[in-house]
N, C-alpha and C positions, 0 to 999 in steps of 0.2 A: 541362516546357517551359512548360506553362500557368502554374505559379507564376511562373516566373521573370518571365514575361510582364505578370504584375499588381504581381509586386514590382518591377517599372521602374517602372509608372503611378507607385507610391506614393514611389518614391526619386526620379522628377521631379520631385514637387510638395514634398518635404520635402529640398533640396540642404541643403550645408552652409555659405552664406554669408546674414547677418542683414542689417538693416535698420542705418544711419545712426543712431550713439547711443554704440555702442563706435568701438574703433577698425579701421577702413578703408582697404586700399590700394585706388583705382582706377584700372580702364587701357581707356581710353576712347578711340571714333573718332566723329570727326562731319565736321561740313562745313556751308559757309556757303549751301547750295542755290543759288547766285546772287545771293543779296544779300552780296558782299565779295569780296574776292580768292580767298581761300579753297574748295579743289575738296575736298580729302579732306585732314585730320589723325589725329592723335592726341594724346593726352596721358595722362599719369601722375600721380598724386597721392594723398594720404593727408589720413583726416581722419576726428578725436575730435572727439565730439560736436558744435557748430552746426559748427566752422571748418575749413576747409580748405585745403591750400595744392597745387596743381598747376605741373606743368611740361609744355609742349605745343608740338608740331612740326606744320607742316601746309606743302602744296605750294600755291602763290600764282601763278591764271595772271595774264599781264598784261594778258590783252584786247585787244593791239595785234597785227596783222596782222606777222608773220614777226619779232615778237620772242615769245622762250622765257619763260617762269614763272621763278621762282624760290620760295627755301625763305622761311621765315617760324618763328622761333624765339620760344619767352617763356613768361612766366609768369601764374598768375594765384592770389588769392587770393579765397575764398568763406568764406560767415557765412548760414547759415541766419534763418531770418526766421520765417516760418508753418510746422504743418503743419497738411497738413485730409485724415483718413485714410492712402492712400496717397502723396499730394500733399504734397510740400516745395517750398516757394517760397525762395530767398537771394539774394542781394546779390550782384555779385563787383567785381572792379578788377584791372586788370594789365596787362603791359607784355611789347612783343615787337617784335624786329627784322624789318622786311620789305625781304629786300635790301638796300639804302644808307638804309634810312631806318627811323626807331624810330615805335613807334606806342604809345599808349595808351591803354586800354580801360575802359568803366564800364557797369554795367549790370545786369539781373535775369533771373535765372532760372528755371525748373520743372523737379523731379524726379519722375520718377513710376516706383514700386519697392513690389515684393509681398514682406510680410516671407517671410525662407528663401528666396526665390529671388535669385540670384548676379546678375540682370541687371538695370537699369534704364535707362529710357529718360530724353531732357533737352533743354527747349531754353533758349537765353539770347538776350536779346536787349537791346539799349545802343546806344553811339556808342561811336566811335574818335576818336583826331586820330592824323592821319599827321603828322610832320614833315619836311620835304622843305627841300633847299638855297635852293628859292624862296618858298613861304609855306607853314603848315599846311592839311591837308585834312582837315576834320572830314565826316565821315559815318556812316552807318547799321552794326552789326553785329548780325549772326546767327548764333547758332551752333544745329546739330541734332544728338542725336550717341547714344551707347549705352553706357552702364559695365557693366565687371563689376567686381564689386565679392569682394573678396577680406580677409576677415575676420580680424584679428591677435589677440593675444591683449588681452584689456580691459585698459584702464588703472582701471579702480575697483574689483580685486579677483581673485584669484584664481578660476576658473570650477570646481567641482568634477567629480572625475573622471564620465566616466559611469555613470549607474546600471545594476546586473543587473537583468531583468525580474521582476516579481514581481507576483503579486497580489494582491487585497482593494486596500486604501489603508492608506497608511503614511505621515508626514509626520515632518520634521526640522527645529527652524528654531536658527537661531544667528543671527538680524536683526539688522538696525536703523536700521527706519524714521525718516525725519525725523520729529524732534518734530513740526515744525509738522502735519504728518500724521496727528497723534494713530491710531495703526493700532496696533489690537492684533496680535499673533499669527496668532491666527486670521483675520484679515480681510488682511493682508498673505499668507498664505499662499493666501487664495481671490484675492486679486489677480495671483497669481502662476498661478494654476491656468486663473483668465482668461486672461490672457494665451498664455500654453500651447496652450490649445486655438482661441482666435481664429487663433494664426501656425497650427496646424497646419489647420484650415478652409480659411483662404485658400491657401494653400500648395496643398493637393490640389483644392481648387477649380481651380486655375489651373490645374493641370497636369490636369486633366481635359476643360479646354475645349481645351489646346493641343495633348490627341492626340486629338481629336475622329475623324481622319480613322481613325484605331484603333481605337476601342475609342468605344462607346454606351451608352444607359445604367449609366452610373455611379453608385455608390453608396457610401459609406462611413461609418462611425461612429469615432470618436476617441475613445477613454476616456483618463482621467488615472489612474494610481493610485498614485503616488509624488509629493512634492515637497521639495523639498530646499532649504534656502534658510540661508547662509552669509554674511552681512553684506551685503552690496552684487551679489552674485552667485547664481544660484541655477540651478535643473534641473528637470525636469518630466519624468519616465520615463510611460509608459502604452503601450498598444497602439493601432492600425490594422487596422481590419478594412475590406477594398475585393472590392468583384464591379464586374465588367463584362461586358458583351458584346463581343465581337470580331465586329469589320464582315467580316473576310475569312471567317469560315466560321459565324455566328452563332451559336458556343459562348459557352455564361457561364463567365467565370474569375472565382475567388475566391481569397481569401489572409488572413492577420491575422499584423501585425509588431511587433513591438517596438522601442523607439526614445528615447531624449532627448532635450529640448529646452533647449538653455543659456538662462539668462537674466539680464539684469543690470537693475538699479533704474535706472527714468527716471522722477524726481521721488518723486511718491506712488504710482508704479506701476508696473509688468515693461513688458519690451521683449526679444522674442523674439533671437536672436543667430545659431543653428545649429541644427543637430538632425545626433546619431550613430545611426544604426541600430543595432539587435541584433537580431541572427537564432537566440539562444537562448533 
């Protein structure tokens, strides 16, 4: 029971949906907090590397005493812009029916998402113009809201299968790095090893502050000892070794797991995508 118990911690913090870079379905709720018509939405969308294209429904009250809301349908397209670590900034523009009248949308947004973990948070903020049968209404929008984010297969390569556990270090490379990158081998494969262990860091990091209410003093080490790197895709096998204490009876549980990390080439360098567990 104890194991199982530490192998949650560590299969919280290493889920199997990546970071914004492959491709992405997201399915998202937010809400205009009071700045717009907008009480509570959703929306769907997919999106390879910067762009994105979404489809979103949200309930529109009217703010008029003893008339009812209505629905509010449309779309929206987005284009990345910045990132700064876990922080993506983009652009977006779209268009949606409110009731008898169409509206148009422009504006920027923030992303903020921990590689491996499936959830990010968002807000966007722009103008609208309503257009109505009497003049348009140009105003403020806000949007606040939450993705999960649900990882497809990459479009730059096929991702290799998972690796068996093993040990010592063993590496495989079938590259090919951008010229401009001048990257040998070896230095595309420690880019890759970086990477690896940065998502797997932040990953168990995260999920050690957010069972806090669990489990204490936490601890853990990440070895790499496999890399595998296949043109434009690649894999990072190694172990997990985590102790903790448990708040409910302040026993220390420990454990060491085995696991993958997919990865595919963003730019001159790896961009974390997933992780499969192995438990042999």
């Amino acid at each position: 029971m104890k194991r199982a118990v530490a192998l949650g911690l560590a299969v919280a913090g290493l889920s199997t949906v990546g970071t914004a870079g492959a491709a992405d379905i997201r399915l998202g709720l937010n809400s205009s907090v009071g700045l717009g018509c907008q009480i509570v939405g959703g929306r769907v969308g997919f999106q390879e590397g910067r762009f994105g294209i979404y489809g979103q429904g949200a309930y529109c009250t009217s703010n008029v005493e003893g008339q009812s809301g209505t629905g509010a349908f449309g779309g929206l397209i987005t284009g990345d812009l910045f990132t700064f670590g876990n922080v993506t900034t983009y652009a977006l523009v779209g268009a949606e029916v409110q009731g008898s009248n169409t509206a148009l949308q422009g504006g920027l947004g923030l992303r903020y998402g921990i590689a491996l973990l499936p959830v990010e948070a968002y807000v966007e903020v722009g103008a609208q113009r309503i257009s109505t049968a009497l003049q348009p209404i140009i105003g403020p929008r806000l949007a606040v809201g939450v993705n999960y984010r649900l990882n497809v297969a990459t479009l730059q390569g096929q991702i290799p299968a998972p690796l068996v556990f093993e040990d010592g270090t063993t590496n495989q490379y079938a590259g090919s790095a951008p010229e401009a990158c001048k990257l040998t081998p070896e230095q595309d494969i420690a880019s890759a090893r970086s990477a690896a262990r940065a998502a797997a860091n932040e990953g168990l990091g995260a999920a050690a502050s957010a069972y806090g209410a669990a489990y204490s003093s936490v601890s853990y080490k990440v070895e790499i000892t496999s890399v595998r790197i296949n043109g434009n895709s690649g894999s990072a096998s190694g172990k997990v070794t985590i102790s903790a204490t448990q708040n409910s009876n302040g026993q220390r549980v420990s454990g060491t797991y085995g696991g993958t990390i997919k990865l595919v080439r963003s730019g001159c360098s790896w961009q974390a995508t997933g992780f499969t567990r192995n438990d042999g």
